[in-house]
C-alpha positions in Angstrom: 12.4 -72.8 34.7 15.9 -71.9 35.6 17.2 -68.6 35.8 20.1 -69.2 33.0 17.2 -70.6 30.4 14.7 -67.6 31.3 17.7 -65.4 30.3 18.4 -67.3 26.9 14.9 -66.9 25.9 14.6 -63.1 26.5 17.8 -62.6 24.6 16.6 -65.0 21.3 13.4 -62.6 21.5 15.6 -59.1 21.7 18.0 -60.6 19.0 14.7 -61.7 16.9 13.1 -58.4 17.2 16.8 -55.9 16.7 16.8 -58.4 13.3 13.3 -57.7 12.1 13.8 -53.7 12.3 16.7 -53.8 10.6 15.4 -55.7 7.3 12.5 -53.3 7.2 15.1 -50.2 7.9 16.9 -51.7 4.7 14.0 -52.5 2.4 12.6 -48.4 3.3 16.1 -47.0 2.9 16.9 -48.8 -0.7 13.7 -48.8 -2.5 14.1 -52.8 -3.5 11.6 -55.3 -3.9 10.0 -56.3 -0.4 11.4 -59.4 1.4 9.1 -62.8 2.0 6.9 -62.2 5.7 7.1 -65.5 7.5 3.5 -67.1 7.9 1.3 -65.6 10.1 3.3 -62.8 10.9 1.4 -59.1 10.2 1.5 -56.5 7.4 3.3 -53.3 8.8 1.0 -50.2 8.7 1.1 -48.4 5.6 2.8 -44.7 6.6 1.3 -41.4 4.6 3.7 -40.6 2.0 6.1 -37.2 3.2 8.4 -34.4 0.8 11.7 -35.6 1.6 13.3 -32.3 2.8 16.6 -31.9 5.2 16.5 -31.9 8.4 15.5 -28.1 9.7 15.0 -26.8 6.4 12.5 -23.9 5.5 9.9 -24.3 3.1 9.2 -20.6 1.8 6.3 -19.8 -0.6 7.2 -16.9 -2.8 4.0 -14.6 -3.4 3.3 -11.4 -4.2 0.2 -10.0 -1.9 -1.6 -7.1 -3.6 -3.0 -4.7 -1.3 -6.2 -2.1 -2.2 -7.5 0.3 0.0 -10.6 0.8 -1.4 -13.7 4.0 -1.0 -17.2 3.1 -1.6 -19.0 5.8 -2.0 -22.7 7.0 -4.0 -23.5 8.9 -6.7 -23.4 12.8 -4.3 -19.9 10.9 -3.2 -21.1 9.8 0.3 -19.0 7.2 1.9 -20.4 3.8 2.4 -20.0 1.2 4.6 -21.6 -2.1 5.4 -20.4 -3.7 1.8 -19.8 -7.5 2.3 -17.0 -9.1 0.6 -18.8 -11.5 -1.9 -20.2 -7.9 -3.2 -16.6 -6.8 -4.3 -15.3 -8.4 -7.6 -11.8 -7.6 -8.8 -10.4 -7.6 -11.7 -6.5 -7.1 -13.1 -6.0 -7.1 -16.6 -9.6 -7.6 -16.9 -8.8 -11.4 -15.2 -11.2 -11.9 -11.8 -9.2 -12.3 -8.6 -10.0 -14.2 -5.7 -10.2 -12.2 -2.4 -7.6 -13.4 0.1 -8.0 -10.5 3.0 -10.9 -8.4 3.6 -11.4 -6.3 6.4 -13.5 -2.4 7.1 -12.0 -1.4 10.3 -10.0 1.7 11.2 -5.7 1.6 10.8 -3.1 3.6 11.6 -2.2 6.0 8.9 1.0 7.6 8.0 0.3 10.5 6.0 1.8 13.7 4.8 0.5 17.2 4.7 2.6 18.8 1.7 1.8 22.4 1.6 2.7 25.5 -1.3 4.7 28.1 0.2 5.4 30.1 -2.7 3.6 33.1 -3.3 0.5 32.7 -5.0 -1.0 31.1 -1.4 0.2 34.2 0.3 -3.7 35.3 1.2 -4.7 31.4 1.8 -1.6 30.2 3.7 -3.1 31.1 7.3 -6.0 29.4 6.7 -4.3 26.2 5.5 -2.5 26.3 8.2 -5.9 26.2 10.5 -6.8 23.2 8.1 -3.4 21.0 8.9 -4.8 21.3 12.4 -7.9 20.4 12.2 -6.2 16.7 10.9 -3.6 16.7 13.6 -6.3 16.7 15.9 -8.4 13.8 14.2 -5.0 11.4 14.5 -6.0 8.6 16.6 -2.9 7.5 18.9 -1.4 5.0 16.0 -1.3 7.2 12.9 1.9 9.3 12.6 2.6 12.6 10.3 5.2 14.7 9.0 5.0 18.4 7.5 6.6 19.1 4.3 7.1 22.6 3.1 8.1 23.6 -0.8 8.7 26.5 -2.8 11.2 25.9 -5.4 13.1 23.1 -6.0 16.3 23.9 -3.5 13.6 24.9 -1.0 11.7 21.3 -0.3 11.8 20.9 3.6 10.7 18.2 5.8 9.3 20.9 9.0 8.4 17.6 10.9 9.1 14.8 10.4 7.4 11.4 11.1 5.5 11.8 15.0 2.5 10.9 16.8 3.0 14.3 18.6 0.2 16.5 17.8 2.0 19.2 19.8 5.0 19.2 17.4 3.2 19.2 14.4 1.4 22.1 15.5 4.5 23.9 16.0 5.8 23.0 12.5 2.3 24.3 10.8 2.8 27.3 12.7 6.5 28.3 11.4 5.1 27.2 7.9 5.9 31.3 5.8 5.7 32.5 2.0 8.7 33.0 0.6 9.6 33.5 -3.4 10.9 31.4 -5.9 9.5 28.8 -8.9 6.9 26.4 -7.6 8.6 22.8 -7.9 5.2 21.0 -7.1 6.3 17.6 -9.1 9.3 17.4 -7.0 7.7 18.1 -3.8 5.0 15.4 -4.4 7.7 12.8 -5.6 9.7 13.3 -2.9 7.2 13.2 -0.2 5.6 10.4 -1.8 8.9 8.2 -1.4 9.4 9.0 2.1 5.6 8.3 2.6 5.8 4.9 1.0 9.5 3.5 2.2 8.3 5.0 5.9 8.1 2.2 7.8 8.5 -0.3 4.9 10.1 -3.5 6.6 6.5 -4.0 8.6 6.4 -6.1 5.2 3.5 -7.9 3.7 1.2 -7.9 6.4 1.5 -4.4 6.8 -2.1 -2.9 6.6 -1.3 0.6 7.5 -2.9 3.4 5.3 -0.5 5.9 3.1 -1.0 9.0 2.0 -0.5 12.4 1.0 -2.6 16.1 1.4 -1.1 18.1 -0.9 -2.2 22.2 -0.8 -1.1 23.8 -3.7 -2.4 25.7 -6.8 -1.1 23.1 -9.0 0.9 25.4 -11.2 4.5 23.8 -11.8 7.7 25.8 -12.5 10.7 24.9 -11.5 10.6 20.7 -11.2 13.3 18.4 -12.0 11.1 15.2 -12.6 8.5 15.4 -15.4 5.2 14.3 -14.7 5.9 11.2 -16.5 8.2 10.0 -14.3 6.1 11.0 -11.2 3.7 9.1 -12.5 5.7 6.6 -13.2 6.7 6.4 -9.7 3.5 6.2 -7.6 2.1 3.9 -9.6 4.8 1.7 -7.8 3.6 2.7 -4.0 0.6 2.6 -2.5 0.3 6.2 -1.1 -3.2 7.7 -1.8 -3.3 11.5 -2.4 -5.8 14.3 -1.2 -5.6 17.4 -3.0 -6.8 20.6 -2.4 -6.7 22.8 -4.8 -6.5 26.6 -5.1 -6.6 27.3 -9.2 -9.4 30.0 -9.5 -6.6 32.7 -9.3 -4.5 31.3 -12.0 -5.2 32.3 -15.8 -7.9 30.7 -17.8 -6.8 32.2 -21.2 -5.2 29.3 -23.1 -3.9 28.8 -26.3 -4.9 27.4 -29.5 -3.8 24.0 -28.6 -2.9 24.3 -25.6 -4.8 24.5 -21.9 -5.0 27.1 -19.9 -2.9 27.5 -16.9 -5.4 26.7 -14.7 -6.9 24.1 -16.8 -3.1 22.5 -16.7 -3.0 22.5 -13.3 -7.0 21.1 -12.5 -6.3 18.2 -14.5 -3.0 17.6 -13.0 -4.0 17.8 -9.4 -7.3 16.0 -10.6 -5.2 13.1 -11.6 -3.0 12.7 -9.0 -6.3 12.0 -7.1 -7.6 9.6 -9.2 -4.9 7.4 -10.1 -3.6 6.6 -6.5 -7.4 6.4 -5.2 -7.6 9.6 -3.7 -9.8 12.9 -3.7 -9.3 16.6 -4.9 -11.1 19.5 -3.9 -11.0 22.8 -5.4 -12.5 25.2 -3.0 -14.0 28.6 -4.3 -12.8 30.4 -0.9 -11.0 29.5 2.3 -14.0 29.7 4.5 -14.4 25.7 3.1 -11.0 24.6 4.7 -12.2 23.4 7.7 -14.7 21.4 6.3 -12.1 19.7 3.5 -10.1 18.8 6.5 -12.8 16.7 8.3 -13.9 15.4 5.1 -10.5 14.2 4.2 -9.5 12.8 7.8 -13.1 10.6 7.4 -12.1 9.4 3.9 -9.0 8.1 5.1 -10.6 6.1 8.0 -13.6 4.8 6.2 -12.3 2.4 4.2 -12.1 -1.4 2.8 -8.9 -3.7 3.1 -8.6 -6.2 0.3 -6.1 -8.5 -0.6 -5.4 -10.5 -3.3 -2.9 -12.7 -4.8 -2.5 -12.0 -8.6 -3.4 -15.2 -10.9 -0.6 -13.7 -13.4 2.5 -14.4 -10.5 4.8 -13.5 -13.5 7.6 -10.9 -11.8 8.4 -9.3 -15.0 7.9 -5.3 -13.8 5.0 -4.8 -15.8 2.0 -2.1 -15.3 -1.3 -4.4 -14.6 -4.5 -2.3 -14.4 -7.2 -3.1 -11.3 -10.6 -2.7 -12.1 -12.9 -3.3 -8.9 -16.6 -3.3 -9.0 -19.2 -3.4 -6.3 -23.3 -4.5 -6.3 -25.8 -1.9 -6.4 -27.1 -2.3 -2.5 -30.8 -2.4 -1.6 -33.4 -0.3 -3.4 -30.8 -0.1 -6.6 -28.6 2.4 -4.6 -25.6 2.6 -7.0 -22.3 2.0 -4.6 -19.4 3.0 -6.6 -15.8 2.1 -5.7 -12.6 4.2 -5.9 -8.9 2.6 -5.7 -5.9 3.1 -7.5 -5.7 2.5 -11.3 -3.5 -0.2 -11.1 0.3 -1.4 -10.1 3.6 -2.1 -10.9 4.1 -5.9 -10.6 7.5 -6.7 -9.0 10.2 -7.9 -10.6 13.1 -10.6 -10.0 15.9 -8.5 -9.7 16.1 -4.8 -8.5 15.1 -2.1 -11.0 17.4 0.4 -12.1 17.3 3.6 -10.7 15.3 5.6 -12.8 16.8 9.2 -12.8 20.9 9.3 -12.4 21.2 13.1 -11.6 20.8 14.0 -8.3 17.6 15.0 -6.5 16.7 17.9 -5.5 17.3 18.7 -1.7 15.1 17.9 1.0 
């Protein structure tokens, strides 16, 4: 065979072939009925349907990842550990949820040691301070701390703030003094439980590092802007857990007819402050207990589940959802009893308004 016919050939086959690919490009691109195969020649291989998207766009699912931090302890209030997930169950408006993240290992924490400077610590305030120290010195290299002092509400003071340097917040607890004025304790504990919570904030979702606040006070409010209502209403929207160590005994315990007594006021309010963000109070009888409060509350912090969730009700409405979580009785019946934070604040599509339009008190 000539050169010149070998030529002609190849070029019928490439013409053939570029005609073929286009027809099938044509019958894909308009959707119309398919065209007549000439005898013999194969089926194409059917191709897995695709979303038709644009070229290098991003396909974002929008969820709302709910975060627990979670204490199992027994009926004297021992910690537990060794709970498996499929013994947790948990509930939000009474509706199961299914566990998406699970995890008992130590995290960083960011915490803050929020400490009553007003008089009526005067004879405990040197033995606080030994107390703040003993958990600096637990901080493993990760966690961070900052030192809030209060008194009245023009006299709230960040003494340290955010550090890793156990050194400087030594020397803050050290230049802690009493000094007079009205006990603000509602706007010390609001204010430290914002910078607590936005501290760090744009880690986003996958953020697993603990939050929290040691507050030492004797619980007895004065001189607050906020109401307890709207403190409330504000750390049920973070998830900073607070320790509280109490020092009522001194305060009266002659109430009214209606009314509770000072220091039954301020037990229950410390008491709830505790319970509704998952945390702890102590009221110790004397200061000789400190040190022992401080290595108790450093170990709560640490031992501690992880659990995520993503809520069935995905609604971003703002509503409060209460969380319910319940753990099996491990072997021998030993009743294991969980302790988290009441519930949440669901998020909402647009930003909230601010809640208080006066301005805040100093810090």
């Amino acid at each position: 065979m000539s050169r010149t016919s070998l030529a002609s050939i190849i070029a019928v086959i490439g013409a053939a072939f570029i005609l073929f690919n286009y027809s099938t490009s044509v019958d894909g691109q308009t959707g119309g009925a398919e065209r007549p195969r000439a005898a013999g020649q194969p089926s194409p291989t059917p191709t897995p349907p695709k979303i038709k998207k644009e070229e290098d766009e991003v396909i974002k699912v929008d969820t709302e990842l709910v975060n627990l931090n979670i204490r199992v302890v027994d009926r004297n209030g021992r910690p537990i550990t060794g709970v498996k997930q499929g013994e947790f169950k948990i509930f939000e408006d009474n509706v199961p949820q299914q566990i998406e993240f699970f995890s008992f290992s130590e995290v960083p924490t960011n915490y803050g040691i929020v400490i009553d400077n007003s008089g009526s610590l005067r004879s405990q305030l040197e033995k606080v301070i030994e107390a703040g120290k003993i958990l600096v010195a637990t901080n493993k290299p990760a966690d961070e701390s900052l030192i809030i002092r209060f008194v009245s509400r023009d006299k709230i003071t960040i003494e340290q703030n955010f550090t890793s340097n156990k050194t400087d917040l030594n020397d803050a607890l050290d230049n802690l003094f009493i000094e007079g004025g009205q006990t603000a304790i509602i706007d010390a504990v609001y204010l430290a439980a914002e910078k607590v919570s936005e501290y760090e904030k744009d880690r986003g979702k996958d953020d697993r590092k603990r939050r929290a606040l040691i507050l030492v006070s004797d619980g007895e409010d004065r001189d607050s802007y906020y109401t307890e209502a709207q403190l409330f209403e504000m750390l049920r929207e973070t998830d900073v857990q607070i320790f509280v160590i109490g020092f009522v005994n001194d305060l009266s315990k002659e109430g009214g007819f209606i009314t509770k007594s000072p220091q039954g006021k301020a037990k229950s309010f410390l008491q709830r402050l505790a319970t509704e963000t998952g945390g702890k109070s102590y009221f110790p009888n004397n200061t000789g207990e400190l040190a022992g409060i401080a290595k108790e509350i450093s170990s709560e912090l640490r031992l501690q589940y992880s659990i995520g969730y993503i809520p069935t009700n995905d609604r971003k409405d703002g509503t409060y959802r209460n969380i319910k979580v319940m753990v099996d009785d491990g072997p021998g019946n030993l009743k294991r009893i969980p302790i988290t934070k009441a519930g949440r604040v669901a998020e909402t599509e647009a930003p909230a308004p601010a809640k208080v339009s006066a301005t805040k008190p100093s810090n």
